[in-house]
N, C-alpha and C positions, 0 to 999 in steps of 0.2 A: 504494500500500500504506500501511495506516495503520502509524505508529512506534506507538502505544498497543500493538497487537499484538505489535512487535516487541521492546517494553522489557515488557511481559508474561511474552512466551516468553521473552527472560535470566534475566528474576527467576524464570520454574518450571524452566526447566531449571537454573541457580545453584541451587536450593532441594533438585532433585530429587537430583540430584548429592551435595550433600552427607548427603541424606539417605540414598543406596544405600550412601556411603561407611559410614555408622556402620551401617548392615545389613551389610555386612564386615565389620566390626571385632568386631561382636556375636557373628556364626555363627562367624569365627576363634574368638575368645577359648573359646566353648566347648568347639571340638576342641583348644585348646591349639597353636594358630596364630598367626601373626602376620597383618594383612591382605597384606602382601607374601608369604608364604608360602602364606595361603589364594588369593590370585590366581593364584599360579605354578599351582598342584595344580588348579586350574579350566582350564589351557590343556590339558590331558591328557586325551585321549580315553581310552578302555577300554584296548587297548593298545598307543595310540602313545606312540612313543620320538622326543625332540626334542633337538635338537642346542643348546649354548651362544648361539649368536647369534640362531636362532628365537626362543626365548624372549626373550632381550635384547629384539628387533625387536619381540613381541609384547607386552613389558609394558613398553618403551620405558626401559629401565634402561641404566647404565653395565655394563660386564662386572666390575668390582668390587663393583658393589652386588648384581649376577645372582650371584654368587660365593657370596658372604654369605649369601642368601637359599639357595642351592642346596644348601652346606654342612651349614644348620639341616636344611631337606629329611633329607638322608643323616642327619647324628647321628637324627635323630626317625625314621631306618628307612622313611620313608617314598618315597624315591625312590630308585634306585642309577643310580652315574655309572658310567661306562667312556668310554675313549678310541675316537674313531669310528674302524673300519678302515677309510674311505673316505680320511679326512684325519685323518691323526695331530697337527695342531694342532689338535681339534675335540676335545671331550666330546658323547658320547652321553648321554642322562638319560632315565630310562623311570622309570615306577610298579613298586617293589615288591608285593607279593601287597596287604602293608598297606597301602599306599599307594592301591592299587586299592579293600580295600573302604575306605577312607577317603573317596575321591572318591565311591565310590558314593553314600554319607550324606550328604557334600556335598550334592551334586547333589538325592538327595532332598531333604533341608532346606529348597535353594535354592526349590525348587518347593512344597514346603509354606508357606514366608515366606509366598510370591506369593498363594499360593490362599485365608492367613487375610488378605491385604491385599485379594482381591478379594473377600472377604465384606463390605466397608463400602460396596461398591461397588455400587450396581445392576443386578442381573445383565442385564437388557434395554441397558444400557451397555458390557459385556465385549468385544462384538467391536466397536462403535466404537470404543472407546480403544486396542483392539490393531492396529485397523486404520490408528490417527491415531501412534501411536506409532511401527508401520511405517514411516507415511509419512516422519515427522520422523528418523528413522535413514536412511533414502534420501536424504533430502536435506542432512542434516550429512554425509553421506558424499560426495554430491557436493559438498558445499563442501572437505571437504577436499582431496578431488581431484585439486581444481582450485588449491588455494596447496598 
């Protein structure tokens, strides 16, 4: 395997990364989000409800900093907590009504970005790059896996 390729792909995936980060930060700041907060509201299906440590697990936070984030959530009406009746050390967290169409817009948004990002793009290139992007998530996934 050539290293050329390899020190390539850090430098676009490094690049990429920082780039999706400030497409966060941008689509937040409009809703009047945080990008911590616009990530939380992205783990939320239509109407599923997720427990404290799900979320932690899934956006890889402390349960103080999940806290923090969670809080904003509730004051902004956009999510409500309750205590789980499974395990009473657990918080339950679901979408409010607003919080729902909120994600909705998201969501749209998210897909609008993408679709003015794949007009630079050559459309006869669309589903290679979806299908090489695929692959490169497959296989960082196997690497994680695996450490």
């Amino acid at each position: 395997m050539d290293n050329n390729y390899a020190e390539k792909l850090a430098n676009l995936t490094f690049s990429l990364l920082a780039n999706c980060q400030e497409k966060e930060v941008r689509l937040a700041e409009v809703h009047g989000l945080t990008q911590a907060e616009f990530r939380c509201l992205r783990l939320f299906g239509k109407d599923e409800s997720l427990n404290n440590k799900q979320i932690a697990e899934r956006m890889n936070l402390s349960p103080s900093r999940l806290t923090r984030i969670i809080d904003g959530l509730v004051k902004k009406e956009y999510i409500i907590r309750e205590i789980d009746p499974n395990d009473r050390r657990n918080m339950r967290v679901c979408l409010s009504k607003k919080g729902q169409l909120l994600v909705n817009q998201l969501n749209k948004a998210y897909i609008d970005i993408h679709r003015d990002i794949l007009q630079d793009i050559e459309s006869d290139q669309h589903e290679p790059l979806i299908v090489a992007m695929s692959q490169l998530l497959i296989a960082l996934e196997k690497w994680i896996a695996k450490t």
